[in-house]
C-alpha positions in Angstrom: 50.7 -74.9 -149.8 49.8 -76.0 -153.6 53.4 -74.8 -155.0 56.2 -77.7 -155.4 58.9 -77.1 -153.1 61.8 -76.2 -155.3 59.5 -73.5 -156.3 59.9 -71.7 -152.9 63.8 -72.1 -153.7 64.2 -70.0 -156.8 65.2 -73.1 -158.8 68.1 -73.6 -156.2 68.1 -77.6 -156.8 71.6 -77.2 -154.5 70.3 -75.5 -151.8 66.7 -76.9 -151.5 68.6 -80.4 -151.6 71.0 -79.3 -149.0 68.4 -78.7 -146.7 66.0 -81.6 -147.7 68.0 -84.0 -146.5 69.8 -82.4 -143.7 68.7 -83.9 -140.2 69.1 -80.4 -138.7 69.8 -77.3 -140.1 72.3 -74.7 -138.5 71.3 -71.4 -139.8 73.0 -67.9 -139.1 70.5 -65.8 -141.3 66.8 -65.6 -141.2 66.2 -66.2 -144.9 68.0 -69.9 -144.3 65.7 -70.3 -141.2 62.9 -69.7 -142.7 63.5 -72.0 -145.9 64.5 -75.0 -143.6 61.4 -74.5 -141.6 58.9 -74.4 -144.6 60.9 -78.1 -145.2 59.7 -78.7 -141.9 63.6 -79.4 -140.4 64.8 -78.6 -136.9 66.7 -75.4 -137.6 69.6 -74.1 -134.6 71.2 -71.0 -134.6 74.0 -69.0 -132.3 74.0 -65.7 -131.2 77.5 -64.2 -133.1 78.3 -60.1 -132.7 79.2 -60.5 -136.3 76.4 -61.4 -137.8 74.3 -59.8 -135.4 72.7 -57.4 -138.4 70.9 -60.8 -139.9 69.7 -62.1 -137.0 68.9 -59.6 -134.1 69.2 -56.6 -136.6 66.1 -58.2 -138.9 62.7 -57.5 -138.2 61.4 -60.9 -138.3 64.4 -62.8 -135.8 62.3 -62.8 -132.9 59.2 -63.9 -135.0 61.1 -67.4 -135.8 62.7 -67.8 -132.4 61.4 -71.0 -130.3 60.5 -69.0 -127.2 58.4 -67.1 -129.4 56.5 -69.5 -130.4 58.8 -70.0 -133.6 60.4 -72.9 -134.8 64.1 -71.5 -134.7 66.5 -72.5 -131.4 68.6 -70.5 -130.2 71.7 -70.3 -128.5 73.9 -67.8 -126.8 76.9 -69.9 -127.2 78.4 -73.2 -128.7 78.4 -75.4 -125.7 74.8 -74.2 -125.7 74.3 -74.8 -129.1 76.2 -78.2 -129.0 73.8 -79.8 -126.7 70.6 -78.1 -128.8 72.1 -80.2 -131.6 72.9 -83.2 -129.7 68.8 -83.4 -128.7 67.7 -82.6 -132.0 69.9 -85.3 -133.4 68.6 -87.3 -130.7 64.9 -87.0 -131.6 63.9 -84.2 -129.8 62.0 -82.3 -132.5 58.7 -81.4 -132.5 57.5 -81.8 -136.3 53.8 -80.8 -136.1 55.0 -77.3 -134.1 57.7 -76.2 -136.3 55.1 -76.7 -139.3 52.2 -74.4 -137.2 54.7 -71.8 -136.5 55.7 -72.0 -140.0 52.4 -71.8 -141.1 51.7 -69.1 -138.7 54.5 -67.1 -139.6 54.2 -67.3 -143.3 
């Protein structure tokens, strides 16, 4: 992309850290989805009425969902969400597509 990293962060040295060198990011927003895919991590979500404005309310949600052809996984519940997070930990991440649909999204 030609900018440094933290750039993209707004000089959040906390939060661009955080997600750096996080393994797997759980994200209930689409802003924090979308930072932790241009740092090319796996990023989960779950489906929650009560923040169902910043997910399925935004524009963009279904842009960033895996299914889609985003880099986002969803999940309708925790169980669900437990074993997303148990294969992701395990190595079941897909680098190279989360950084096209990144790319493509961006």
């Amino acid at each position: 992309m030609g900018v440094p990293a933290t750039t993209l962060f707004l000089g959040d040295q906390a939060l661009y850290d955080s997600i750096c060198y996080a393994e797997a990011v759980v994200a209930l927003n689409t802003s924090a989805q979308i930072e932790a895919g241009l740092l090319g991590k796996p990023v989960l979500t779950v489906l929650a009425p009560e923040y169902a404005q910043g997910q399925q309310g935004s524009l963009h949600f279904d842009y960033l969902l895996e299914e889609k052809g985003g880099h986002v996984q969803v999940a309708a519940d925790l169980d669900q969400h437990i074993e997303q997070l148990e294969a992701v930990l395990g190595g079941a991440f897909d680098a190279e597509r989360c950084r096209k649909s990144i790319e493509r999204f961006v």
